[in-house]
Phi, psi and omega in degrees: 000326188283328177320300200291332208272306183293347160242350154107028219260156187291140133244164208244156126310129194220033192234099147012298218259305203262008155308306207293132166284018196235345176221073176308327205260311180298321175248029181051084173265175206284141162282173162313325186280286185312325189285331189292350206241329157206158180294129183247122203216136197069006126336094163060023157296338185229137182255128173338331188300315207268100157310124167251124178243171176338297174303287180305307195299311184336288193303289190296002182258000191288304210284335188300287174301311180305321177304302168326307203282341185293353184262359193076025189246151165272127192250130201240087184281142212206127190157163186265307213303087179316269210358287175328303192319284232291328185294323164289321168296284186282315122156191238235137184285159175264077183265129155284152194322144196285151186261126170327320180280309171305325212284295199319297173339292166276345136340292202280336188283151171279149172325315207253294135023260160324315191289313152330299197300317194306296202309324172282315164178070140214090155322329203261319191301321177296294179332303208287321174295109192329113179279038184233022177244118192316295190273351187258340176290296178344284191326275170343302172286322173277329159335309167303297217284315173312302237224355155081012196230171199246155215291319195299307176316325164289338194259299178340333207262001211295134184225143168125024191270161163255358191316345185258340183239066196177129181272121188238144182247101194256155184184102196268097148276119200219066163311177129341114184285326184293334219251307162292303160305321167310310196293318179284003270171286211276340185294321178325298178312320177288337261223326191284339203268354188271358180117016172297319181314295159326294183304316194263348177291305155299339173301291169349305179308328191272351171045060153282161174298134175327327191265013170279134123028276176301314195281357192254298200328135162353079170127332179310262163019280213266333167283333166295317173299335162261008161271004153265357149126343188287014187209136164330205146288305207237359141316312207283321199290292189299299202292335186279319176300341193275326209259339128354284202279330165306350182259321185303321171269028126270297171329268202331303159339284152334286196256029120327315172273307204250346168296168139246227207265350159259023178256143185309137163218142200259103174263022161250187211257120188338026211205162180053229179313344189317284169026278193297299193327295198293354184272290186325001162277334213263006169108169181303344209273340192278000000 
């Protein structure tokens, strides 16, 4: 926001979760007060129903920035979601459409299941990929199984990035862990009292497939299991703060890593005096 105030500048969404209008509260999207203070742009455009993938955020954020520049404004995109960045930046694999019949197959099969087949061939996706992670093993695998080449060999080929044609201010926050879990902790909680429970009892209400977007994001899970009665109040509370902090320390990980190593990373904890520093990584425009 100080970024924004101080350069006149758009912000974009760059986060998975705060696409969706159905979790205003659950995925913190801008309050009235932050939209009033600066333009805010891709924030609650898709109704849940509406699968997003990299390559589509991708896409809407092109036309996003190209509109920003045409105005003569810097458009400052803000969000967790690695994939999105690197897929805009870095352009998109050219994988052909998936053979229906494979999609269905490995779909329908449980995770560890898949995670076998994967292990025969593409070994390094099985090793690398978490093995509770349902949809990027799927993914890994109907890819192999369809196109006969492994999902990394398709991301070597990527074409359609701007990253080459656009001057980027990169700017990697990795506070202080202790420090950052507390926040994740105290935000779950605030988020309960703002009215999330109400919010996902209607997403409920709409019996989307399970496997959307929406319906996966931080905090869904555990507030439906207590409004079906199997888990308390303060069940609902911890487990949605574990699983918080547990996503936040993939995130940390990631872009720890995987950016590179010459983008900037600002490690104190994000608030007061900080501030002025971490705007003075980001170049003369801050």
């Amino acid at each position: 926001m100080a970024f924004a105030e101080r350069t006149g500048g758009v912000i974009v969404n760059a986060d998975s979760a705060q696409l969706y209008r159905d979790l205003k509260v659950l995925s913190a999207a801008p309050n009235a007060e932050e939209l009033s203070r600066a333009e805010h742009r891709l924030y609650g455009v898709l109704d849940g129903a509406e699968p997003c993938s990299a390559a589509d955020w991708a896409a809407l954020a092109r036309g996003q920035i190209e509109d920003i520049h045409r105005q003569g404004k810097l458009p400052i995109l803000v969000g967790g979601t690695g994939l999105y960045l690197r897929t805009l930046l870095e352009g998109i694999a050219p994988v052909p459409p998936i053979d229906p019949s494979v999609r269905r197959e490995v779909r329908a099969a449980d995770v560890e299941a898949n995670r076998t087949r994967l292990l025969d061939l593409d070994p390094d996706a099985a090793t690398r990929l978490n093995r509770a992670d349902t949809l990027r093993i799927a993914r890994a695998l109907e890819v192999a199984l369809s196109t006969g080449r492994t999902l990394r060999d398709w991301q070597g080929r990527r074409q359609g990035g701007i990253g080459g044609a656009i001057s980027v201010s990169p700017l990697i926050l990795l506070p202080p862990r202790d420090w950052l879990y507390a926040r994740c902790d105290e935000r779950f909680e605030r988020m309960i009292g703002q009215g999330a429970i109400p919010e996902v009892k209607a997403l409920l209400q709409r019996r989307l497939d399970p496997k959307l977007p929406v319906m996966r994001a931080i905090g869904v899970r555990e507030i439906a299991a207590h409004l079906s009665g199997e888990i308390d109040r303060a069940q609902m509370i911890a487990l949605g703060q574990q699983e918080t902090r547990n996503y936040a320390k993939r995130q940390y990980t990631w872009f720890a890593h995987q950016p590179p190593a010459d983008w900037p990373r600002f490690t104190q904890p994000l608030e007061g005096d900080s501030v002025g520093p971490a705007l003075e990584l980001l170049g003369p425009s801050a």
